[in-house]
TORNUVEX-765179 format. One record per atom (N, C-alpha, C): residue in three letters; x negated, y, z. Coordinates in steps of 0.05 Angstrom, whole numbers, plus 5000, padded with zeros to 4 digits. Example, Ala and Ser with C-alpha at 12.3 -4.5 7.8 and 13.67 -1.06 7.14 Angstrom:
# TORNUVEX-765179
ALA473648865156/ALA475449105156/ALA473649345156/SER474349555142/SER472749795143/SER474250015157/
***
This chain:
# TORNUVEX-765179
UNK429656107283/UNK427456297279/UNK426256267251/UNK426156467233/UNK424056487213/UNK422256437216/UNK420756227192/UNK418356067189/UNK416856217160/UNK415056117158/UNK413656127132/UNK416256097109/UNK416855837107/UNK419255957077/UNK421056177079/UNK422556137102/UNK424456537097/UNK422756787100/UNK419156737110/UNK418657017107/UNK417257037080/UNK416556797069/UNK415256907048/UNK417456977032/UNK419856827027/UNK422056897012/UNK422657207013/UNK423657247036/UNK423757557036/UNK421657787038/UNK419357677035/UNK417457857025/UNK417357916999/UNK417557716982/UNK418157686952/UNK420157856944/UNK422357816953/UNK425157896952/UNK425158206960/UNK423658386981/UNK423158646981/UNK421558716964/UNK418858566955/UNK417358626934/UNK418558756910/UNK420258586905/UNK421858736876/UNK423058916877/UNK425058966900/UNK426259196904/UNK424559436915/UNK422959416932/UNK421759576947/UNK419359816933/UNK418359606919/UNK416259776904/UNK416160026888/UNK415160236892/UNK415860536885/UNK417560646900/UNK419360546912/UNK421460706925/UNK420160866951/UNK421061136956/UNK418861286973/UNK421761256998/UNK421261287021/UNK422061277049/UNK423161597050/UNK425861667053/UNK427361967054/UNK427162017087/UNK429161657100/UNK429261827129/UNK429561467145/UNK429061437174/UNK429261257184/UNK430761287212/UNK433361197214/UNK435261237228/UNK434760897250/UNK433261027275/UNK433360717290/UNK434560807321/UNK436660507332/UNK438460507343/UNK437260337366/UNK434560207359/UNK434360017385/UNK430560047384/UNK429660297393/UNK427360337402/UNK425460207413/UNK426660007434/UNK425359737436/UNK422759557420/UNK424559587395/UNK423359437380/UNK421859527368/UNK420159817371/UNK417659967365/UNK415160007377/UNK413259997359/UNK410959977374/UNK409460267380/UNK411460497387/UNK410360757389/UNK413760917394/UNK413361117393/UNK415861287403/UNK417061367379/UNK419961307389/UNK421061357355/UNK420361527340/UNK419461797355/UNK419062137338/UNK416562017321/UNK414361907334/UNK411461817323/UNK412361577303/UNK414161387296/UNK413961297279/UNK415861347258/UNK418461547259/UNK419361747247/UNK417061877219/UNK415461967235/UNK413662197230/UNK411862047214/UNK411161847218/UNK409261697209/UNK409861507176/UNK412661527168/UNK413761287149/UNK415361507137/UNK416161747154/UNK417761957132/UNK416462077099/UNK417262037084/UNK415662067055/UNK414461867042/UNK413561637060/UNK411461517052/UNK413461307027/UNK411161347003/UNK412261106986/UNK410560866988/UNK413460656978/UNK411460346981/UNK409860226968/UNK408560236964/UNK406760016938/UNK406759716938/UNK407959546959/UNK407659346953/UNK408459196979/UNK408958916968/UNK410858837004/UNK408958557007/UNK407658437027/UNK406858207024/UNK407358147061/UNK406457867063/UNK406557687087/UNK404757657105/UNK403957537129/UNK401357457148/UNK403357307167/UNK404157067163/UNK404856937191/UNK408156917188/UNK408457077209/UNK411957057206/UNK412257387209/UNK410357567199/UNK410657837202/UNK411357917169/UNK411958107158/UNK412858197129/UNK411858477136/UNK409758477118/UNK407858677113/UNK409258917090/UNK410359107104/UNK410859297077/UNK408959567073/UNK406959547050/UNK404559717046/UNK406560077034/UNK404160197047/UNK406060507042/UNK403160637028/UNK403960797012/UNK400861037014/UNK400461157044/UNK402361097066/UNK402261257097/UNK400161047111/UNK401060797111/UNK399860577121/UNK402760357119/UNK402360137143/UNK404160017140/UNK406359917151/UNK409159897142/UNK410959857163/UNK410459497161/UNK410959457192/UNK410359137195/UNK413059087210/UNK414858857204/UNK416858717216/UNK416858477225/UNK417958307240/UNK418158087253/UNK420358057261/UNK421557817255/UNK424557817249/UNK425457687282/UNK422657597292/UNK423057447317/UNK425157137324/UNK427057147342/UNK429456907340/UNK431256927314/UNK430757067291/UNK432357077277/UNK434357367264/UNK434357417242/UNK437157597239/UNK437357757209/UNK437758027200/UNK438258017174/UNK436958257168/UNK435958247147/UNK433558447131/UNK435458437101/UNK437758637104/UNK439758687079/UNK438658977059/UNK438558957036/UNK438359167017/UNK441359357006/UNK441759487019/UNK444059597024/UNK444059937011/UNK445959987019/UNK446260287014/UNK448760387037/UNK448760597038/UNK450360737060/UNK453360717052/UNK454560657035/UNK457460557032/UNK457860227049/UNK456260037046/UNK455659827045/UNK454059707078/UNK453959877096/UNK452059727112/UNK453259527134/UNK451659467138/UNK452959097150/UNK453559257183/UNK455559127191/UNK456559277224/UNK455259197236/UNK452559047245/UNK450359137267/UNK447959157257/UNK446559297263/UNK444359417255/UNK442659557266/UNK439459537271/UNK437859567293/UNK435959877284/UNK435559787253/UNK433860037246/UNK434660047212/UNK435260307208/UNK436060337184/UNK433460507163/UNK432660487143/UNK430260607126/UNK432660697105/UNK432860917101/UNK434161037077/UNK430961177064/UNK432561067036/UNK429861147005/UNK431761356993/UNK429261546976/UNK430861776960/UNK432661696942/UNK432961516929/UNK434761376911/UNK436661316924/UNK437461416946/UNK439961216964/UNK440960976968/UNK438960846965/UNK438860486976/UNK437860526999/UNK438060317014/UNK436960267042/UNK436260117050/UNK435060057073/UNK434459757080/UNK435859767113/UNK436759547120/UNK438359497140/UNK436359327153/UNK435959297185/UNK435259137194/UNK436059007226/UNK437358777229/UNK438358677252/UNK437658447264/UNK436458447285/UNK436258247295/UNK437858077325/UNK436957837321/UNK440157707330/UNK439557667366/UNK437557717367/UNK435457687397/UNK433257887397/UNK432057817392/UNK428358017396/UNK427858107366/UNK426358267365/UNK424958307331/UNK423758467338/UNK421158527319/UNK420158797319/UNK419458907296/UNK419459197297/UNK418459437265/UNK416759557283/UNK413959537272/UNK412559617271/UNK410659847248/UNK409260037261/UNK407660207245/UNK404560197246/UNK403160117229/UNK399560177236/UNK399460367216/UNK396960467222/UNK395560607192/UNK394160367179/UNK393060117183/UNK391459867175/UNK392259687198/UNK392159497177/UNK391859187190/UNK389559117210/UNK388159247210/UNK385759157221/UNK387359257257/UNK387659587253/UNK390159647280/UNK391159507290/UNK392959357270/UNK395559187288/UNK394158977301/UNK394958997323/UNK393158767332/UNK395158497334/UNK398058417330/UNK399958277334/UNK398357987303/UNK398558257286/UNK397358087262/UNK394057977260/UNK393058207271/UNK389658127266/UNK388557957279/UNK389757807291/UNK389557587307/UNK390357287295/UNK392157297276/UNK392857127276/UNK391356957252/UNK392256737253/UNK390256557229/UNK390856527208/UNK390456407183/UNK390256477150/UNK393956307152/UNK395156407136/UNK397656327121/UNK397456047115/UNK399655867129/UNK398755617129/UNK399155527097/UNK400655577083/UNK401155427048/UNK398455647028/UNK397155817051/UNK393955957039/UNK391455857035/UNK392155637051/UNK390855437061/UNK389555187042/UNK387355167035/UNK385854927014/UNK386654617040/UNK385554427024/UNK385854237040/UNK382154167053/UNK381254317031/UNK378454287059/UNK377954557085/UNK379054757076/UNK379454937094/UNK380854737119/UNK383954697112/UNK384954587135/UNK383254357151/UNK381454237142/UNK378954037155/UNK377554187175/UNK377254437157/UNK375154597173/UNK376254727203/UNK378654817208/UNK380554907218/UNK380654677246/UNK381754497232/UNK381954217247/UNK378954087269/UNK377354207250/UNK374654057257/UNK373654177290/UNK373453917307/UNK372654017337/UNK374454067351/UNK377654077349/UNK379754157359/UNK380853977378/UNK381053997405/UNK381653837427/UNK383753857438/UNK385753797411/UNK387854027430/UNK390453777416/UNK392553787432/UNK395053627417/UNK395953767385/UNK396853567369/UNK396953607328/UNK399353837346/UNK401453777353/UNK403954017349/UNK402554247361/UNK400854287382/UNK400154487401/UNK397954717377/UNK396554527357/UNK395754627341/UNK397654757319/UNK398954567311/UNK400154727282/UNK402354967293/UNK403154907323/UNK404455257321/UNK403155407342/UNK400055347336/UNK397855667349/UNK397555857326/UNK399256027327/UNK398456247301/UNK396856347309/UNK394856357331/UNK391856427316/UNK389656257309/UNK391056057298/UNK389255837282/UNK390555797263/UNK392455727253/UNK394555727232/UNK397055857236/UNK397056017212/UNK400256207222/UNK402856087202/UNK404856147211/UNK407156097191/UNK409055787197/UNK407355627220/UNK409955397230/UNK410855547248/UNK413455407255/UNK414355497277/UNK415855097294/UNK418155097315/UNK420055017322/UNK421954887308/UNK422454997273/UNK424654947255/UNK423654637235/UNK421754717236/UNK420354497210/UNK417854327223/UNK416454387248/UNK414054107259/UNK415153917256/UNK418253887263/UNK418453457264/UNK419353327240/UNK419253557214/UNK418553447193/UNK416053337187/UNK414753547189/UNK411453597171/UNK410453357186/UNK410553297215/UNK409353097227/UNK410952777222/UNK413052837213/UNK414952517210/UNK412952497178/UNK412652677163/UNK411752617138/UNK408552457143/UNK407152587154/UNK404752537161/UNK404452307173/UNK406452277186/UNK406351957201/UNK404751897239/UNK405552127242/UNK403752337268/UNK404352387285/UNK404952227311/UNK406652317339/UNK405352637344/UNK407552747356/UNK406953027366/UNK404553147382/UNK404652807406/UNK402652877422/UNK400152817420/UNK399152647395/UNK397052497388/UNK394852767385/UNK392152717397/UNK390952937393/UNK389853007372/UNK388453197359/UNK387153307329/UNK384953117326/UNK382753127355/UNK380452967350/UNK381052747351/UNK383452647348/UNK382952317343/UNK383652227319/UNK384552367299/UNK385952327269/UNK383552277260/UNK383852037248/UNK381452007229/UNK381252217200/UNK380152217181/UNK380352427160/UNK382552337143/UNK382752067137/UNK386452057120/UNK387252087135/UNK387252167166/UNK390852217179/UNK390952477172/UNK388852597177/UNK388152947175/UNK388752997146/UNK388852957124/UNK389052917109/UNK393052887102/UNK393552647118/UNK396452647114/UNK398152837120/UNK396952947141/UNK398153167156/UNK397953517144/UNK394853377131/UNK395353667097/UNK397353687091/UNK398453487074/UNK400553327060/UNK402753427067/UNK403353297097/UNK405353397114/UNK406453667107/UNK404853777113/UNK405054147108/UNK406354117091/UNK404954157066/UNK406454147044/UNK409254187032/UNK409153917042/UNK412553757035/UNK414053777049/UNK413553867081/UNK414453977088/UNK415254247099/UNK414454447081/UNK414854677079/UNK415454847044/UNK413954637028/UNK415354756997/UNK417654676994/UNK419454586991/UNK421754436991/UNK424054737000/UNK423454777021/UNK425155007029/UNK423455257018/UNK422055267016/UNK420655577000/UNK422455546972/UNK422555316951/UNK423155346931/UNK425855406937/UNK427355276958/UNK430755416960/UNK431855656980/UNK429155836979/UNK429756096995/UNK430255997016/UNK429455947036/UNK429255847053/UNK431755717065/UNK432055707096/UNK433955497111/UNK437055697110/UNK438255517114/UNK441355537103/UNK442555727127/UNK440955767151/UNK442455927171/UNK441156277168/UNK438956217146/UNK438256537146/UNK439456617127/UNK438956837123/UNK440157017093/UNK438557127083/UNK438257217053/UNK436257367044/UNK437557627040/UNK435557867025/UNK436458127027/UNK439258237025/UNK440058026995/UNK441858206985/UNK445057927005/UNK444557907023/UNK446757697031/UNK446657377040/UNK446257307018/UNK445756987011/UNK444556787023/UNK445856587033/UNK444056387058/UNK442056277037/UNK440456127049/UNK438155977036/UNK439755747031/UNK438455617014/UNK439455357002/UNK438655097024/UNK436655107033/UNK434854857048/UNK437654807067/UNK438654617075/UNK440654547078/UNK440354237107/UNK441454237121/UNK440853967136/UNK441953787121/UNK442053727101/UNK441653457078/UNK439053447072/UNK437553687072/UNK434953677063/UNK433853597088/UNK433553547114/UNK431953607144/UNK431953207132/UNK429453157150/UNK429152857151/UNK429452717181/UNK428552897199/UNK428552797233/UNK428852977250/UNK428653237241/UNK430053497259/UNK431353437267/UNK432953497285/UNK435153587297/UNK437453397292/UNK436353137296/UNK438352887278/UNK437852727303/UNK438352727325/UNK437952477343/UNK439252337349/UNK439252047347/UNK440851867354/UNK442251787316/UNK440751907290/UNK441051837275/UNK438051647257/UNK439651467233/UNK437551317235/UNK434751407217/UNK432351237216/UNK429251477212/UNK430451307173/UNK429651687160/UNK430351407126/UNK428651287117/UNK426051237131/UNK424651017123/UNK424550727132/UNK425050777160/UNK425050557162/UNK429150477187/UNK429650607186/UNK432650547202/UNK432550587233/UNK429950557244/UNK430350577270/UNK431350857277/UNK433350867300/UNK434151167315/UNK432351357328/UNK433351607309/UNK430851817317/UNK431551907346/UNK429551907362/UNK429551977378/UNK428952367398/UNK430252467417/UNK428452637426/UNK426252577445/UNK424652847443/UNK422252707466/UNK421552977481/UNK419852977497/UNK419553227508/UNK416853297508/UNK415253427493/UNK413453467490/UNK411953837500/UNK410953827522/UNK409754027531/UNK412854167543/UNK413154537531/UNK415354657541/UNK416954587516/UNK416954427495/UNK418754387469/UNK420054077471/UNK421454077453/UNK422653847447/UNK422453817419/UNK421153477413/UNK421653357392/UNK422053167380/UNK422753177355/UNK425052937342/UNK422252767326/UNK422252507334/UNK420952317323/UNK422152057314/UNK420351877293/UNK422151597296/UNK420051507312/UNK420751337333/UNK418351127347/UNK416850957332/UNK417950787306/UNK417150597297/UNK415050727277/UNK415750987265/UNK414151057241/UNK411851267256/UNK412351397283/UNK410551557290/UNK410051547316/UNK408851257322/UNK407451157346/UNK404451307361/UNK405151307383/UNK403151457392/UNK400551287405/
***
């Protein structure tokens, strides 16, 4: 699933292409994944040009003079800059521009394209909480402050913090030094603090290499972030690199996660 680094990546990545280009016609194949009836959001994105592409969460905000088309890539899949000689063999909703480029969009499980006239409308987004790398480190105090709730159960409530997901917590928390289940109100202010940190490092790292190696960006191209780069994800029964002991799984709530015991005691 797309996190904060592949959506901001490909927000960036439509940004350049996207901008000025006005919307000719929108050819969609899996209705499902709309939040109104195809004719109504047809009608609604036909003409409209873009001014500008930005992010909120794990949604990719594309601004129109109409209002805005909103996407969510959901379990995963591919948001290609294409043209009609060129389009990739599955494909959920197609946006043809007057210039004859296009945008392709497939998803590999669930997704959604969405239409508001404002943000304030969508209610999927207006709910959700500030962009976690938007985030100051005394904001995140503030965020944190009074919270009675388990550190993982927090960092993937997107409507308190948006943009972790499943792919990257048993980094951010191996960095931090932070069992999963340890609660918010018990971190003293350097754990809260480490767990700033955490974020961080573990989430710029893959922003700077377009994100994780199983997504693609527009024009094709996997992300660089690579499982050479992962530290205790999805590595169990391999050893923790700080200190050697075997990472373990655990079962935490309806998720599963990868910890070392010795470095992130509960």
């Amino acid at each position: 699933m797309p996190e904060i680094p592949e959506i901001a990546c490909r927000a960036s990545e439509l940004d350049a292409v996207l901008r000025g280009k006005t919307i000719q016609s929108v050819e969609i194949l899996q209705p499902k994944c709309l939040n109104s009836s195809p004719e109504d959001f047809v009608s609604s994105l036909t003409g409209a040009k873009i001014t500008g592409v930005n992010y909120h969460g794990k949604w990719i905000q594309i601004q129109t003079v109409q209002g805005l088309l909103l996407i969510n890539m959901g379990m995963g899949g591919e948001i290609l800059f294409v043209d009609r000689n060129s389009l990739p063999e599955k494909h959920r909703v197609i946006f043809d521009f007057s210039d004859d480029s296009c945008l392709s969009i497939n998803f590999w499980w669930f997704g959604y394209v969405h239409y508001s006239p404002s943000l304030e409308m969508h209610a999927p987004t207006a709910k959700l909480g500030p962009n976690v790398l938007s985030v100051s480190r005394e904001e995140f105090r503030q965020l944190a402050a009074g919270q009675r709730v388990g550190v993982k159960t927090f960092l993937l409530d997107q409507s308190r913090i948006a943009g972790i997901g499943n792919a990257y917590i048993h980094d951010i928390l191996f960095l931090a030094k932070i069992h999963p289940q340890r609660r918010l109100d018990s971190l003293s202010l350097h754990e809260l603090d480490r767990l700033y940190q955490g974020i961080q490092d573990g989430l710029r790292p893959s922003l700077a290499k377009g994100g994780a190696f199983y997504e693609v960006n527009i024009f094709g191209q996997k992300g660089g972030f690579s499982m050479d780069d992962i530290l205790v994800g999805y590595r169990e029964g391999q050893p923790c690199p700080t200190c050697k002991t075997p990472i373990v799984k655990i079962k935490t709530g309806s998720t599963s996660s990868f910890i070392c015991p010795t470095c992130q005691t509960l």
